[in-house]
N, C-alpha and C positions, 0 to 999 in steps of 0.2 A: 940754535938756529937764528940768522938772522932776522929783523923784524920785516925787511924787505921781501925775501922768501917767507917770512909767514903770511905776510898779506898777497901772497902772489896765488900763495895756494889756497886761500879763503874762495876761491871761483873753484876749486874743483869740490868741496867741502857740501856733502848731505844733512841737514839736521832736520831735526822734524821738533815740531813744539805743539806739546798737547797739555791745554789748562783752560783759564776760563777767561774767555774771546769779550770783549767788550766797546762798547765806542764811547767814546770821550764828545759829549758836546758841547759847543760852549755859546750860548746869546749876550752878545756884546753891545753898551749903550751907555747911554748918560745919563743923569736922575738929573731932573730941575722943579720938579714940584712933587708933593704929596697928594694921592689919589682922596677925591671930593670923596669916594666910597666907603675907605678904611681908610687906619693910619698910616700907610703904606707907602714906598716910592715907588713911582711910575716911572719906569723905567724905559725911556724912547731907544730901541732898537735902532743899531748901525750895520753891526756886520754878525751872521751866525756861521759857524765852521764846524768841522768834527774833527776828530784825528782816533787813531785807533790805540784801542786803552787794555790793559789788560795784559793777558797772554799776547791780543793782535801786535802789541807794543812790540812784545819780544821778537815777533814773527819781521815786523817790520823792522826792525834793529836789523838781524841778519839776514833780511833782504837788499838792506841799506848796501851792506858791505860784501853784497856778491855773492852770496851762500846760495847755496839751492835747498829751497827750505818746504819743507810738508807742516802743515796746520791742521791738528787736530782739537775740536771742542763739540760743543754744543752749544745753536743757536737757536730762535725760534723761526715757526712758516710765517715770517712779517718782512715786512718794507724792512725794516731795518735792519735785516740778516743779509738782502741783497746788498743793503747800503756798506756792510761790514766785509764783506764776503769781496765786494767786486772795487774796493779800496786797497786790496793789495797789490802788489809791483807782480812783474810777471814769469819771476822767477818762482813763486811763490806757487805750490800744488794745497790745493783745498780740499782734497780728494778725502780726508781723515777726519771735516767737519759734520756732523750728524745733524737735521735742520726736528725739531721736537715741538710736538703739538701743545705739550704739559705745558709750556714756560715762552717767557719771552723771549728774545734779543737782551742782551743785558746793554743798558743806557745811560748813562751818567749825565745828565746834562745842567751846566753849571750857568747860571745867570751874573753877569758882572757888568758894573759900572764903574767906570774909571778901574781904579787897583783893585776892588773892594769887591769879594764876590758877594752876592746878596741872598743865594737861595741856590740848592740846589734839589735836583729832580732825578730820583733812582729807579727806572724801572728791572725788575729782577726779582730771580725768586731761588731760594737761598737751601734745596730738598735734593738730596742726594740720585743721581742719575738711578733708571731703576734694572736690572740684574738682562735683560734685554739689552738694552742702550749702549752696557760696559761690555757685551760681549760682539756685538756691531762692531763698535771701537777695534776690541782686540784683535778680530778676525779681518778688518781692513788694517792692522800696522804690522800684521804677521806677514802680512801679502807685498808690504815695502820694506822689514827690518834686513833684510840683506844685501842692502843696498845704503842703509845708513852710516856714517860714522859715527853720529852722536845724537842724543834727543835728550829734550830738556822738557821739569814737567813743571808748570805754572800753575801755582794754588795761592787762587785769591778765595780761599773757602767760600767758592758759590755751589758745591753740592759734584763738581763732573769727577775730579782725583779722589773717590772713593779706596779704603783700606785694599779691599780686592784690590781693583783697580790697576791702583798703584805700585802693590807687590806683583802682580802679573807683568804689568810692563818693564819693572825694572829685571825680574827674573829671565823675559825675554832678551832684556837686553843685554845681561851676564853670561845668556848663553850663545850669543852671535857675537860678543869683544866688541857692543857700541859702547862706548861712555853716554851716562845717565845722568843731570847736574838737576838739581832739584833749587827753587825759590820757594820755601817753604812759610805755611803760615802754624805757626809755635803750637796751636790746639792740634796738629796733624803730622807733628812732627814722626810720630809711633809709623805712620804711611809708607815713610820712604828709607824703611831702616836695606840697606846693604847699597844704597847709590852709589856712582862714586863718589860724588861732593855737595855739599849742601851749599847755598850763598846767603844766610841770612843777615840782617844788620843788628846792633848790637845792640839794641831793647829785645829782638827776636830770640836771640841767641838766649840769653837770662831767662826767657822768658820759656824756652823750651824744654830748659831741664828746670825749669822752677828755682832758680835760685834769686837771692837780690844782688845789686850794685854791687855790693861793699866784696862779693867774693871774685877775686884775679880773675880777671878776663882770659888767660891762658888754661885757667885749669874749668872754665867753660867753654874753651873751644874742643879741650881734651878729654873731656868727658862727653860730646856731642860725640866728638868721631870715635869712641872706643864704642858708646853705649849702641850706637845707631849702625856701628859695623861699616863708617864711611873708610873711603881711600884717602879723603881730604875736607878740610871745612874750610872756609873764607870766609870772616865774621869780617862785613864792611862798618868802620865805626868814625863815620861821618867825618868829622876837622881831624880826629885822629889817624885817618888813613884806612889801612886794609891788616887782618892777619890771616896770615895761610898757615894753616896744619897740616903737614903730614908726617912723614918722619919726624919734620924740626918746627922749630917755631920762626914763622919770617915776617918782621915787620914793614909793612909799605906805608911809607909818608905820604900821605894825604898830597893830591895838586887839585888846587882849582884857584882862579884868578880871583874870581868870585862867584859867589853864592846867591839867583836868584832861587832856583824854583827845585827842589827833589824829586819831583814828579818823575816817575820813572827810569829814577836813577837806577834804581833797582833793576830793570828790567834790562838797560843795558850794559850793566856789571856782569849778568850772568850769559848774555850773548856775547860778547866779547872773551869772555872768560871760556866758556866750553870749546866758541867756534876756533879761539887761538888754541887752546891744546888740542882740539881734533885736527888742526893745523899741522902738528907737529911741536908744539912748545913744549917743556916740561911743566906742570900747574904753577912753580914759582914764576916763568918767565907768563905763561897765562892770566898771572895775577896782575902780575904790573902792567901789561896792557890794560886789563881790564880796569885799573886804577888809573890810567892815563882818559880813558874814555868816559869814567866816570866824572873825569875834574871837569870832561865839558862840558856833558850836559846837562849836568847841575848849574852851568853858566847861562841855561835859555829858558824860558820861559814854559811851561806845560810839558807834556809828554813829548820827548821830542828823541832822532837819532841820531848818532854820528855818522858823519861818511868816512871813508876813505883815508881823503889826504889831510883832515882832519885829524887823523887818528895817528898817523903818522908823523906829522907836526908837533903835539903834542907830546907824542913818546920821546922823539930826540930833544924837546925839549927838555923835559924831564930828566933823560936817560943819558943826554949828552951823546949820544952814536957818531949824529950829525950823516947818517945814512940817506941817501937818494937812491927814489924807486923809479923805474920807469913804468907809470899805474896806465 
């Protein structure tokens, strides 16, 4: 399929993304003296922002590019679940996020002067949702999975993609034909055995079936996808590119102009990646999009997404098409 027809059909495209919802804060400034107090810099305040970190990231990726996206997590009854919550675009249904008296809002907030972060501040709390909480969840995504094409589960190991969990929602989603794409963190790998794909990057990967460096990278993406009963893996391995397993082994050369910041590179490797094959792409040609998307915003600073004609631009660079859309 064209890439013109795939990004046409990303506006009729359902996903839902359920993992752990976070905001990224950042206080920005300049250091010019040492505090009379401690040894410490004083850091004079210019400008503070948020942007949304985490799972939200993902959520915000494929809101970026026109998806009609459901967000499922856990946040806390605080300011900063409203602040999390009422920072999405408007395509975006909230309807799957659970607000939990136990815990916070998860917060990251990062102190920087000039280039140079100087401290950061993690509010969060890191205890497995409790047997209540995951059955909530499941009986609000059983009430939208027929109406999905695809769901993706975000696991920054903060406690919500419990084993249950995890195996309920992928089983539900094997039995309605959504694709299931998993961002997996390597202690939890055991979670999301039968998805269709996993996107981990290549420390992840080694690090999920316990092997070191020195053993082929192919016969750790092939023992990911045999042991874990995936349909496909895509180990991203940074200047080296992208490999996709399924039947065959494919490798995608790396693009990026340059390299400022990976901050959530991740997060829109694996939006990109699902929402193009629920698209209609086959996961090869899913791949290389989703490596075209990656060379960019690995090109911006902090958590950031791609649009559209960004992505498009991009690809025919890459891909040489030289196709025009009318977006």
């Amino acid at each position: 399929m064209s890439i013109c027809k795939l990004i046409e059909n990303f506006k009729n495209i359902k996903i839902a993304v359920i993992g752990d919802l976070m905001l990224d804060e950042y206080v920005m400034g300049r250091v010019d003296r040492i505090s009379p107090e401690a040894p410490v810099p004083v850091v004079k305040v210019l400008e503070e922002k948020f942007v949304l970190g985490g799972s939200a990231n993902v959520v915000n990726n494929l809101a970026t590019l026109g998806a009609k996206v459901i967000c499922g997590g856990v946040v806390g009854e605080d300011k900063n679940s409203d602040k999390l919550i009422g920072a999405f675009k408007n395509n975006v249904d909230t309807s799957l996020i659970l607000k939990c008296k136990d815990r916070p809002t998860i917060v990251k907030r990062r102190v920087i002067a000039g280039n140079q972060q100087l401290l950061r501040l993690d509010w969060e709390e890191e205890f497995h949702i409790n047997n209540e909480q995951e059955e909530e969840l499941l009986k609000n995504l059983k009430e939208k999975i027929k109406n999905l094409d695809a769901l993706i589960l975000s696991d920054y190991d903060k406690g919500l993609l419990t084993p249950n969990l995890s195996q309920k929602i992928i089983q539900l989603c094997k039995e309605n034909g959504v694709i299931v794409t998993v961002d997996p963190k390597p202690k939890n790998i055991e979670n999301f055995k039968g998805a269709s794909s996993i996107t981990p990057n290549k420390k992840e990967a080694y690090s999920a079936v316990k092997k070191s460096y020195q053993t082929d990278i192919n016969l750790v993406g092939k023992e990911l996808k045999e042991k874990f009963a995936l349909e496909t893996v895509l180990i991203t391995r940074s200047e080296e590119g992208m490999t996709l397993y399924d039947d065959k082994i494919h490798n995608i050369p790396t693009y990026a102009k340059e390299v400022y910041d990976v901050t959530g590179a991740g997060d829109t490797v694996i939006s990109v990646f699902t929402l193009a094959k629920a698209a209609g792409a086959t996961w090869e040609e899913a791949a290389k999009i989703a490596n075209a998307a990656g060379g960019v915003v690995v090109g911006k600073i902090g958590t950031s997404t791609i649009s559209i004609e960004e992505l498009l631009e991009t690809y025919n660079n890459i891909y040489g098409t030289g196709e025009t859309c009318d977006l």
